[in-house]
Structures are given as C-alpha cells and as structure tokens.
C-alpha positions, -999 to 999 in steps of 0.1 A, spaced: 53 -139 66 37 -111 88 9 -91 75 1 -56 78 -31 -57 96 -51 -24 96 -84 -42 113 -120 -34 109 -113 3 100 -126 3 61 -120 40 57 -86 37 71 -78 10 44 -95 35 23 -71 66 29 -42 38 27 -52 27 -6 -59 57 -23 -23 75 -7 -7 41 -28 -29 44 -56 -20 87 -60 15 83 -55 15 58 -82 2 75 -103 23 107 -92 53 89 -100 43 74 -127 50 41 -121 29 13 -140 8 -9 -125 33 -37 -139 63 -22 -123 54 -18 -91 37 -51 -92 73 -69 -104 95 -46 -80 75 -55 -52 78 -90 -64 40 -99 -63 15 -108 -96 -4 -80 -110 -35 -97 -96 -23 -93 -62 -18 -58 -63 -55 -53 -72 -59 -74 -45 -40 -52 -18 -65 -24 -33 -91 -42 -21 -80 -59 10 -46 -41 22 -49 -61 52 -35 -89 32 -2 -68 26 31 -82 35 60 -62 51 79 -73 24 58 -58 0 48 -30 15 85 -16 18 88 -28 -15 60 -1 -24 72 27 -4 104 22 -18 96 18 -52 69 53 -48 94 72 -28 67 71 -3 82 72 37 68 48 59 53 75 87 34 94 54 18 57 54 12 53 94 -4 90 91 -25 79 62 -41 46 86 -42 66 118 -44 102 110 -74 113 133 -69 77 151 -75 65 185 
C-alpha cells in the first residue's frame, strides 16, 4: 500500500505529528479509538508518532476522518513555509 512520504524534513514530521497528536486530544478521542478506527495496533500509532513517513493513505484518512481534521489543514501543517 502507498505511504505518505514526508522525506528528510524532521520538523515537518514534527508539525505533522504534533497537529494529530492536538487534535486528538481536542476531540477527545483515545489513543485506542483512533488506533481501532483507523484499523492499525496501538503500537503502530506510536509508531506513526515517531516515523509518520510510515503512514498509509488508508490510515491517514482514517485519522483525519476520525479527528474531523481536513486533509489541506494536514498538507499546510508538512509544507507551511515549504519550498
């Protein structure tokens, strides 16, 4: 399956995984529950933390979707101030 590939860029990782990990918590949405909706193990969610580069399409709709977050808040959050 394709994988969202954000490169060599750790602070744009950075911004992406902290927008995921806010709105989250925003929403309220457990750990657990976004980890079953998106159809993944908890482990591998801490694992997109870390790497996001590792992220499936799949999944990552599944987490915009589940977080109410819209796809272009995600783009901005990975190029905002981009080349």
């Amino acid at each position: 399956m394709a994988k969202v590939t954000l490169g060599t860029w750790t602070d744009k990782n950075e911004k992406f995984t902290k927008k995921i990990r806010a709105k989250r918590i925003e929403e309220g949405v457990e750990i657990d529950i976004l980890a079953k909706k998106a159809g993944i193990e908890k482990s591998t969610y801490f694992s997109h933390v870390r790497n996001p580069e590792k992220i499936t399409l799949r999944e990552l709709r599944a987490y915009c979707n589940t977080l109410k977050i819209p796809a272009e808040s995600l783009i901005s959050a990975v190029y905002e101030g981009g080349d």
